[in-house]
N, C-alpha and C positions, 0 to 999 in steps of 0.2 A: 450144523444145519445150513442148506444150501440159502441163497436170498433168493426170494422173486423178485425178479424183473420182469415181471408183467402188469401192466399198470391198466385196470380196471376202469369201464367210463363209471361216472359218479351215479350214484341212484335217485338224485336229483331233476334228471333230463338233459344235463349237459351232455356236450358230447368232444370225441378225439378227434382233430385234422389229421388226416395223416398226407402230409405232404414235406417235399425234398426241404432240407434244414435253409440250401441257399437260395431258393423261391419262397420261400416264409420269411428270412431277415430282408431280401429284396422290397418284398410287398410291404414293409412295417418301414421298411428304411425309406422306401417313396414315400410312404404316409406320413411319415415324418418331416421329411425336407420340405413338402408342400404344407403343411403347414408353419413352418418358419418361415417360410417365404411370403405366405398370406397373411397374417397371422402374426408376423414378430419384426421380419428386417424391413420388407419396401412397402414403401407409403401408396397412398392411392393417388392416382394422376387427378384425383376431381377435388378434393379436399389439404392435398399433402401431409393425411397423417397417417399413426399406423393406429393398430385399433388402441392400444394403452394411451396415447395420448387420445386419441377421440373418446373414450372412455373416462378420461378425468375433468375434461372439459366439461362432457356431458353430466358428469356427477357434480360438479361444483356448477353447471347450470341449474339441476335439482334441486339444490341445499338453497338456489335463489342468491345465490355471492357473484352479486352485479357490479359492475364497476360504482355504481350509486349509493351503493350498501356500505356494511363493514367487513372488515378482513373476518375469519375463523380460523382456528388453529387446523393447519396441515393434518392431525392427525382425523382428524375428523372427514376429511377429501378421501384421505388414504383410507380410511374404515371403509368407507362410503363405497371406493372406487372395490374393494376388495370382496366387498358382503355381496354386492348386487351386480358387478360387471367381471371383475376380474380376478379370477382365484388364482392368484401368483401371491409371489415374497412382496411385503408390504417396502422392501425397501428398491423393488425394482420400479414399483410404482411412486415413492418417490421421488428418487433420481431423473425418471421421467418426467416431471410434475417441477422439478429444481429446474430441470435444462430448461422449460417453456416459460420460468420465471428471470432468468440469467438474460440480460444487456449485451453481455459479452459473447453470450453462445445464440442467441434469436435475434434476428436483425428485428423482427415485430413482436416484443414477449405478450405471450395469449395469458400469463398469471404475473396478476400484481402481487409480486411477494412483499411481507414486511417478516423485518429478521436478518438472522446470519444467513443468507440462499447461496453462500462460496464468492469465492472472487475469482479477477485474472490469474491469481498467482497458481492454484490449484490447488485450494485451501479445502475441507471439505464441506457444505452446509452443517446446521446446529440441526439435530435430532426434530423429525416433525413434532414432536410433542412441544417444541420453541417455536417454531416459526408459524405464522399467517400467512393466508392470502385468498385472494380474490379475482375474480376474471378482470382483465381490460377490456375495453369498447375495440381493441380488435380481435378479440375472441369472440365479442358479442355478432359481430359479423358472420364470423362462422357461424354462431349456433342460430341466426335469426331465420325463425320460418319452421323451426321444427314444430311446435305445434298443429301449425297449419297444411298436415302431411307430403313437409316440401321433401322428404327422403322415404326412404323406405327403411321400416324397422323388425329385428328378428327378435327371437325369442334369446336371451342369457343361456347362461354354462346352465342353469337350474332351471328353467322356464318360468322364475317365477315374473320374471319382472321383461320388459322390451327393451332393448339398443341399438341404435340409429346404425345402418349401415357404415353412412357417410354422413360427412354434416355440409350444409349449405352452401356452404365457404363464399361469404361476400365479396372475399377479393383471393388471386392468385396466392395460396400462401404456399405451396409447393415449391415456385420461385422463390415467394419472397423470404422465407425460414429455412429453405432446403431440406437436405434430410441426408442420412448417414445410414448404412447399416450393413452386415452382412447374415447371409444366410445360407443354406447347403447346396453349393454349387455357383452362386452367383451372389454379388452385393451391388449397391445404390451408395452413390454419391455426389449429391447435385448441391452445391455451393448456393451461397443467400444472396438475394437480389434488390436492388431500392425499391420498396412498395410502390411507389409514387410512377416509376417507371415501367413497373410490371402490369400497371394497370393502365398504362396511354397505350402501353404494349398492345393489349387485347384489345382495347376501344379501338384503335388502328387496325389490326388484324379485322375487328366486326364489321371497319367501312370498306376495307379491303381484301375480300376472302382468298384470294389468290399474290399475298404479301410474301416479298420472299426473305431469306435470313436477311440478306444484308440490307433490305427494308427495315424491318424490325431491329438489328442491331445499330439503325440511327436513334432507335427509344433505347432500347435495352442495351448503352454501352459495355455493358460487365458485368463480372460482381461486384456486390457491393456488402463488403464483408462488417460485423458488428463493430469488430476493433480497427478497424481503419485500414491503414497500411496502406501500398501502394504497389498494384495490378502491373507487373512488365511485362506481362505478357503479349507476344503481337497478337497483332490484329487477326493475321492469318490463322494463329494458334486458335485464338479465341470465335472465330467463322468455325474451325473443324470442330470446337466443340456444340456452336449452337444449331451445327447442320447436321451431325453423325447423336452426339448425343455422348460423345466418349472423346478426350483427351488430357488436360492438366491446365493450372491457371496458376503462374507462382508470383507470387504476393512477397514485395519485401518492407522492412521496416520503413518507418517515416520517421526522417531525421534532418536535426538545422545544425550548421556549425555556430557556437558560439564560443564569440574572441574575449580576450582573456588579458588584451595587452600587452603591450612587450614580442607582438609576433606569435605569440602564443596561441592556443585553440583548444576547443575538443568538442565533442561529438553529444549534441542531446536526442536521444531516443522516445521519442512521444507516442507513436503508435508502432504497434507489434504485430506478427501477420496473427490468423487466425488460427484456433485452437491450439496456439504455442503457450504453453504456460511461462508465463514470466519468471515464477524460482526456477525452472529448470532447464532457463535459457540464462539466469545468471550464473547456475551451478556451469555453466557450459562453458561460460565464459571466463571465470575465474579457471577451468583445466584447461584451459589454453593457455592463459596466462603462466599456470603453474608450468606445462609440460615443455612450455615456451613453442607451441606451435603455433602460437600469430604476434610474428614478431614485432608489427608494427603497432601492437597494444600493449601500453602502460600500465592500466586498471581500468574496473569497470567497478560502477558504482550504485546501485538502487536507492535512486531519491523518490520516488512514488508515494503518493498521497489517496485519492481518490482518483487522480489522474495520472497515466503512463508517464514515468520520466525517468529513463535510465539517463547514466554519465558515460560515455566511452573517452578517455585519457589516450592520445599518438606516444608514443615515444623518443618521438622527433617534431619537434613543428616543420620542418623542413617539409616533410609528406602532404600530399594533396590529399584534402579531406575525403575527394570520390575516390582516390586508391586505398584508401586507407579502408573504407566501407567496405567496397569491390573487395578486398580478403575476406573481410568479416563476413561479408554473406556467402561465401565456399563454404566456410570454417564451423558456421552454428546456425539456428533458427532463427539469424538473422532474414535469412530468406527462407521461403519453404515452396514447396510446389504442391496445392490442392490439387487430387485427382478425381477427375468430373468422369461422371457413368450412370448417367441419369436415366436408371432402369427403375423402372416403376409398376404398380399394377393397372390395368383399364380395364375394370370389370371383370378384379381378379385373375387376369391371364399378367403374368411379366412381361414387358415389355421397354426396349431403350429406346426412348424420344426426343428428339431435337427439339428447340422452342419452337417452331411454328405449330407443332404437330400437337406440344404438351398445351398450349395454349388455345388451339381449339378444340381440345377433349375437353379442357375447363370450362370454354364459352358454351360449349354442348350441356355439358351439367346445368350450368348458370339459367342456360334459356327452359329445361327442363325442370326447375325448379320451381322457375316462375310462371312455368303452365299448371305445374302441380298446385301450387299456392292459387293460383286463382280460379280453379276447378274449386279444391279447399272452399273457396272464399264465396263464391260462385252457389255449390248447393248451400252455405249458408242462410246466402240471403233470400235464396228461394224461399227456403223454409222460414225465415220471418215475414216475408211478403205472403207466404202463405195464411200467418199466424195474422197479418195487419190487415187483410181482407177480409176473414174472419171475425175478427174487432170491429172493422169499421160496417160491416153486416150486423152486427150487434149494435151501433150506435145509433142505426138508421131505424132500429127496431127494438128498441131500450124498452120499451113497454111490454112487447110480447117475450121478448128474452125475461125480463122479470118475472111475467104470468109464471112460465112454461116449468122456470125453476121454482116458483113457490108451492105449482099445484099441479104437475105432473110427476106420476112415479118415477118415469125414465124419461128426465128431461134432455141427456143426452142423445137420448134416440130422437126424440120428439124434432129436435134443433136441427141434427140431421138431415130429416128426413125435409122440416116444411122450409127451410132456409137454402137448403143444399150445401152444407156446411162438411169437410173431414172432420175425422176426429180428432187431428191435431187440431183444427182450428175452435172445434167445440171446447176441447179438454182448456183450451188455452181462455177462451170465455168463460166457462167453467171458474177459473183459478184467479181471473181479475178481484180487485178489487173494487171495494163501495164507493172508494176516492175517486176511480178512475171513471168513474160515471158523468165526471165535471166535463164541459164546454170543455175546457184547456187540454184536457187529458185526449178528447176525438182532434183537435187543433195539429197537436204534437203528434198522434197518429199518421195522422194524414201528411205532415211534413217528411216524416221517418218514411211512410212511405214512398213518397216522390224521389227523396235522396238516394233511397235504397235501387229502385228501379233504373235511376237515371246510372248507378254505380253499375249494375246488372246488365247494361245495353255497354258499359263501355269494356265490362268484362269479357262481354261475348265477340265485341269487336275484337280486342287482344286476342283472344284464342281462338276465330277464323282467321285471323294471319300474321303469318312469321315474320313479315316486317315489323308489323307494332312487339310482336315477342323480343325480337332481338333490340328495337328499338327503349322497347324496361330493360335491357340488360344492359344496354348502356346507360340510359338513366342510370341504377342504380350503382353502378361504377363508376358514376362519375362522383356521387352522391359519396362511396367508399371513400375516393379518394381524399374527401377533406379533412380524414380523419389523418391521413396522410400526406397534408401536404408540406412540400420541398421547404416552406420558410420556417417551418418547426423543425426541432428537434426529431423527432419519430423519422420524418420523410426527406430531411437532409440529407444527403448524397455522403458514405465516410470516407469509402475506399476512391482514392485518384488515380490516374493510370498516369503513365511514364513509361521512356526507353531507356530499356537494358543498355547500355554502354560498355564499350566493347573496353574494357578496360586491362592491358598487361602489368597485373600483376606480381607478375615474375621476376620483371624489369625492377618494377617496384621495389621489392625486397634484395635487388642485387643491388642495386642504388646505395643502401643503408650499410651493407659491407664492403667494409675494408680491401681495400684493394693493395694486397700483398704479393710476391712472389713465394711459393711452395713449391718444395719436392716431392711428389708422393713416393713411400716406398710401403712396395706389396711383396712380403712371403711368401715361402713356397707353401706354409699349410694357413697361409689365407689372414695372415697379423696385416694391418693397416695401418700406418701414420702419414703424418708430412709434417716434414724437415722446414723451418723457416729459411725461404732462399734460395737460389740456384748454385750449380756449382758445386753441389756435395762432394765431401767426399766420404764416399761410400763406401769404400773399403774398411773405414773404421767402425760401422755400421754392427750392433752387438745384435742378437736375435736370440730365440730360446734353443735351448737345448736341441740338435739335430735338427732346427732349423735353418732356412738360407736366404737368400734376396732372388724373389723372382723374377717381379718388374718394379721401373721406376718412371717418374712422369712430369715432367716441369711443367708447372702450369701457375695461375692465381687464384687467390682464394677465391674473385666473384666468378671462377668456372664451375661447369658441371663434368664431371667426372662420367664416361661410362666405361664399364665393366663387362669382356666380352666373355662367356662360361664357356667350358668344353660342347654343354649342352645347348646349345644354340642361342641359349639368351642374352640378352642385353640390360644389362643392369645400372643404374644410376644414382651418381652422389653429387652434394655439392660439395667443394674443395672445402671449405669454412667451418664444414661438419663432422671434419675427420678430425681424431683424437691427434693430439700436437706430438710431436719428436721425443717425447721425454719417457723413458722407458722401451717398451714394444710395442707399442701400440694396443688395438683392439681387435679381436676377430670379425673377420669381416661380418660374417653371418650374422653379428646381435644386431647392423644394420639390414641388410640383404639377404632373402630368403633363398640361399644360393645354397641348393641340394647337397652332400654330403659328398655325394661321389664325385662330383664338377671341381674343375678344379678355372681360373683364371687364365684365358692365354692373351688378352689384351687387356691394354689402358691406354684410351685416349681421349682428348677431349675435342668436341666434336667442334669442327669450323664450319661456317655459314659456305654452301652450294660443294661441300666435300663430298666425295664419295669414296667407299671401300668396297675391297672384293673380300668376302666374308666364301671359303672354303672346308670342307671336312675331307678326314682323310682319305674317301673312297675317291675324292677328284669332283667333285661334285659342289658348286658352288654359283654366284653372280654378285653386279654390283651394288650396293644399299649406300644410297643418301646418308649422310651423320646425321641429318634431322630427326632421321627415322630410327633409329636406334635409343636414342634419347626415351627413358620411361619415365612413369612418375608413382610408382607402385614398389611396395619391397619384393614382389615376385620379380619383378622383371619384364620384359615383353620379348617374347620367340622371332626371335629372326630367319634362323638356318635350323630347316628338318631334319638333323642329322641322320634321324633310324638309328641302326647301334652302331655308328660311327661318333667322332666326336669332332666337332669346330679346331681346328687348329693354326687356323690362317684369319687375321683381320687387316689386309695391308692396305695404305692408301694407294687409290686408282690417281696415279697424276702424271699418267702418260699416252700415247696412242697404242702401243703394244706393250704385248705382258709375254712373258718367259714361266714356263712351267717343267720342275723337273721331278721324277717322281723318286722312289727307291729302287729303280732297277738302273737309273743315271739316265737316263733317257730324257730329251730335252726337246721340248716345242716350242715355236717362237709363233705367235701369231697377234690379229690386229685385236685392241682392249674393244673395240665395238659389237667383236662379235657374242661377247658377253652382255645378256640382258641387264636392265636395271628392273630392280624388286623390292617390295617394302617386306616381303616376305614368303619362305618357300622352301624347297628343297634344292632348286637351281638346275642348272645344263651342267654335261659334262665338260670337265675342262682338259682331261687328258684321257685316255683309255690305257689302261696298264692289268697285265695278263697274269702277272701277280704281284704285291706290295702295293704299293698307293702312291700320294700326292708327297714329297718332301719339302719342295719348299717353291716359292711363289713370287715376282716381283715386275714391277709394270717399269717403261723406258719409252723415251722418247724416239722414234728414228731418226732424228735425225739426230741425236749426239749420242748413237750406234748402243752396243750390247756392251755389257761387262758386270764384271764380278768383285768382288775384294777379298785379297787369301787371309790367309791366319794372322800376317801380320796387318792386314786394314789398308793395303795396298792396292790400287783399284788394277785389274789386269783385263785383257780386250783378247777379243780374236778377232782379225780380219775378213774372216767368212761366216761369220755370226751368222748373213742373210742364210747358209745353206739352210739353217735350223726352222726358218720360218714354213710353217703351213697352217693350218685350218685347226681352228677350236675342235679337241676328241680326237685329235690324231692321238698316235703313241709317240712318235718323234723319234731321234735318234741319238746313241750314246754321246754324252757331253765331250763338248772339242778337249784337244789336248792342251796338257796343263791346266784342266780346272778343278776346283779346291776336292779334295779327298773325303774331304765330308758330304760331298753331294749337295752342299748351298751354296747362295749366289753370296755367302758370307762366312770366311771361314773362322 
């Protein structure tokens, strides 16, 4: 029986799109991303949150868990936050609800947790059905004024219930809690800042609307991260992020030495940068220890209590305690680099902001809040001055108001019509009470009104001008800040700034070794040792099977070793780290990632203002610095662009003219200048030959003339050596008579 594959619309009413498959995932895929973007990663520039946090704030506002009240168990938030605002996993909503409760992760936490809410180490909270909590009086900021229709509110996932667009935000908390997050195509990452200073920030911005960054970065030094640590970042770094909106801020540990006697020392760890978990900065540091890649650590120790205190143990007291760090912050999260990209939404559109920018979108909200509120506040009091005129039109006429209601059918109307009464103000006579008939009761009236009215004239001044509006925005920022201020706890300043120090490390750790003489000897398929000593004798030298001695390299152990490949690379060791003489050594490769097919045509160790002429067989080479060949990677670093030629020349330049001969014996003498110097490249021709290539290579001085040395090590000369000289890229002419048969300047 055949299948059908025709697929019927349903008899329901529905119906078939019939559109191309990658214009339908396109349109669903946009749908999608936009709302992750809105909806899930970036906060709002007016409030700093994203909607799940704004959504649990608001839900434990509901439930009435005031910072004045009692804690209630998490799971009840989380109910709350999930039945009426947010139809997700009840455990993303917690995690949310944990970070806003965490010291360590909120420079201002918006939820007093009580309970297990996790620690620095990256432990993970106790199940909400253990833990409490409740708002702090700096969440209360944020959510102050909803009532009073200071935001605008939409309908829920269900429509049954409303939620706040945005909430109030009493003070900057976008700065001052930051925010993280990513989403489809872009993410937000804007670093936490001291309250105290985020809001002199804007008071300042309000008196001066045209402030520029480095204005504002006299209030706003930095970050000012929850776990302390200490900000090296420049200054200049720190200008590009508050004026672009995009760059990094790297934060390292805070650390004291303390002595120990006897000369002795070591290193106490009290603050750690941000979101670095502390077990997984100890697991870090115990593999160092283990793999022995920081040589100048002993041990490291975790003494912590409630409060950060690791131990870091030198290995030497001899080492300066800032060298000693200066490794350690390479090596692990002792230092870290935040990366700031402070893209955010302004009315639901993305957007990357600088602080002056992000800060008066806020004072924008701020000043709109407080017209909202006082419109709010505004028809309130109309409407009881409406209700209090009415009253007091009732007191003046207490006798005919009684008549009216004891002996007219529609006293309502009646009231109306002979008083000139609305019907708010009837209904509200109407509903008095027999008490309020007393002298004291029309007194208090009358006062209630004066107060009221006098509040209604200063209303309306506020809202004809934008001075006095922005003049309440500072009031009540100033008013924030003393919930945050600098002599407390909450508004103390953690993170301090410092300079990076330029600190040679390298030095450091050559310092600590042994300073030996070694012979290296390198194989032909790539074996590695060194020999303790100079002077080998190498002949007696054993190797594996149909292996042989390729090169060899007197040096000391505090040298570095580089490694020149067929393949143009430059590769590097230290002497100290090569396996010792006993045996055959080690293949080179389990150190250096030195390709299979390459084989080794140099070693040497590189001296301060040396240069080499680094060549491949097509003739094709220049000079390179020894600094520049120096890596610090197991790849290596590319020096010479060979193409399918291969490196076969690394000789030192330590003369004014260089001698080149190729394999057809043809020999050019010209000046070493006219060779470039390169950190990297393919290079100038160094001879032209019509077939065969480059043979062999060697620089000289003129004035103590040309020469060669034959088979037996004999140095030999020719007299007319100068005929040989001409121009870098000649082809040159057949080598003088009697020179060595092998075609090198070495036989």
């Amino acid at each position: 029986m055949a299948r059908n594959t025709t697929i019927d619309p349903p008899d329901n009413g529905g119906e078939i799109i019939d559109e191309p498959m990658g214009e339908a995932l396109s349109k669903r895929y946009l749908a999608y991303a936009l709302s992750t973007i809105t909806a899930r990663a970036l906060p709002d520039v007016r409030d700093g949150l994203k909607p799940v946090h704004r959504r649990v704030l608001y839900s434990m506002a509901q439930l009435g868990l005031n910072p004045n009240g009692g804690h209630r168990k998490s799971a009840t938030v989380v109910g709350e936050v999930i039945g009426k605002y947010h139809p997700h996993g009840d455990q993303s909503i917690y995690d949310a609800m944990v970070r806003l409760a965490q010291d360590f992760a909120s420079r201002a936490p918006l939820v007093d947790g009580q309970g297990n809410f996790g620690n620095i180490d990256g432990d993970a909270p106790a199940a909400f059905r253990y833990t409490e909590a409740k708002l702090t009086p700096a969440a209360m900021l944020l959510l102050e004024g909803l009532d009073d229709d200071a935001v605008d509110f939409r309908d829920t996932y269900d429509e049954r219930n409303k939620e706040p667009i945005v909430l109030a935000a009493g003070f900057p908390n976008l700065l001052v809690n930051g925010s993280s997050g990513i989403a489809v195509g872009m993410a937000t990452s804007i670093p936490p800042h001291n309250p105290s200073e985020c809001i002199d920030a804007a008071i300042y911005l309000l008196e001066h609307p045209r402030a520029t960054v480095d204005d504002l970065m006299k209030i706003v030094s930095g970050p000012d991260f929850p776990t302390g640590g200490v900000v090296v970042e420049s200054k200049e770094g720190l200008r590009e992020v508050y004026a672009t909106g995009r760059g990094g801020v790297r934060v390292r540990a805070k650390w004291t030495r303390e002595d120990l006697g006897r000369g002795t020392w070591r290193v106490i760890v009290t603050e750690i940068p941000y979101q670095v978990q502390k077990s997984k900065l100890m697991e870090r540091l115990a593999e160092l220890i283990e793999t022995k890649k920081a040589p100048l650590l002993e041990d490291a120790m975790d003494e912590s209590t409630e409060d950060v205190r690791v131990v870091l143990t030198p290995k030497s007291r001899t080492v300066d305690p800032e060298v000693f760090m200066a490794s350690l912050f390479k090596q692990c999260e002792l230092e870290t680099r935040f990366p700031v990209n402070m893209n955010v939404l302004d009315h639901g559109v993305p957007k990357v902001m600088g602080l002056p920018e992000m800060l008066n979108c806020y004072l924008d909200h701020r000043r709109e809040v407080i017209v909202r509120r006082n419109k709010h506040r505004l028809g309130r009091i109309e409407h009881r001055l409406e209700v209090l005129d009415g009253l007091l039109k009732a007191y003046l006429n207490i006798d005919e108001v009684i008549r009216i209601i004891r002996y007219e059918d529609d006293p309502k109307a009646v009231m109306m019509k002979k008083f000139r009464l609305s019907e708010i103000q009837v209904e509200a006579i109407l509903n008095m009470r027999l008490r309020a008939l007393r002298k004291l009761e029309e007194i208090e009236i009358t006062r209630e009104h004066k107060e009221l009215s006098e509040e209604k004239r200063e209303i309306e001044k506020l809202l004809s001008s934008t001075d006095r509006q922005w003049t309440e925005v500072k009031r009540q920022l100033k008013a924030a800040r003393e919930i945050f201020d600098p002599s407390q706890k909450l508004g103390k300043r953690r993170s301090n700034f410092d300079v990076a120090k330029e600190i040679d490390t390298e030095a450091a750790l050559e310092a600590l070794i042994v300073k030996e003489p070694v012979t290296v000897v390198l194989s032909e398929k790539g074996w590695i040792r060194a020999l303790r000593g100079h002077n080998q004798k190498l002949d007696d030298l054993k190797f594996k099977e149909g292996d042989e001695l390729a090169l060899t390299l007197e040096c000391q152990t505090t040298d570095k070793v580089v490694l020149m490949a067929s393949g143009g690379r430059a590769f590097t060791l230290g002497a100290d780290k090569l396996p010792g003489g006993r045996g055959h050594g080690e293949p080179i490769r389990l150190q250096l990632e030195v390709p299979e097919a390459e084989t080794i045509v140099a070693m040497l160790v590189p001296e301060d203002k040396a240069r080499r002429i680094v060549a491949s067989g097509n003739g094709y080479g220049f000079i390179v610095a020894d600094a520049e060949l120096v890596s610090s990677t197991r790849k290596g670093k590319i020096i010479l662009n060979v193409g399918d030629e291969e490196l076969i020349f690394c000789v030192k330049a330590v003369g004014d003219m260089t001698a080149s001969i190729g394999s057809n014996r043809k020999m050019v003498i010209f000046k070493t200048s006219e060779m470039p110097e390169m950190t990297r490249g393919k290079g100038v021709k160094i001879q032209a030959f019509k077939d065969g290539g480059l043979l062999d290579l060697k620089t000289f001085n003129r004035a103590d003339g040309f020469g060669w040395a034959d088979s037996s090590g004999r140095q030999q000369s020719s007299d007319d050596w100068k005929d040989w000289i001409g121009k870098r890229a000649q082809s040159g002419r057949l080598a003088p008579r009697g020179f060595n048969k092998n075609g090198k300047f070495s036989g």
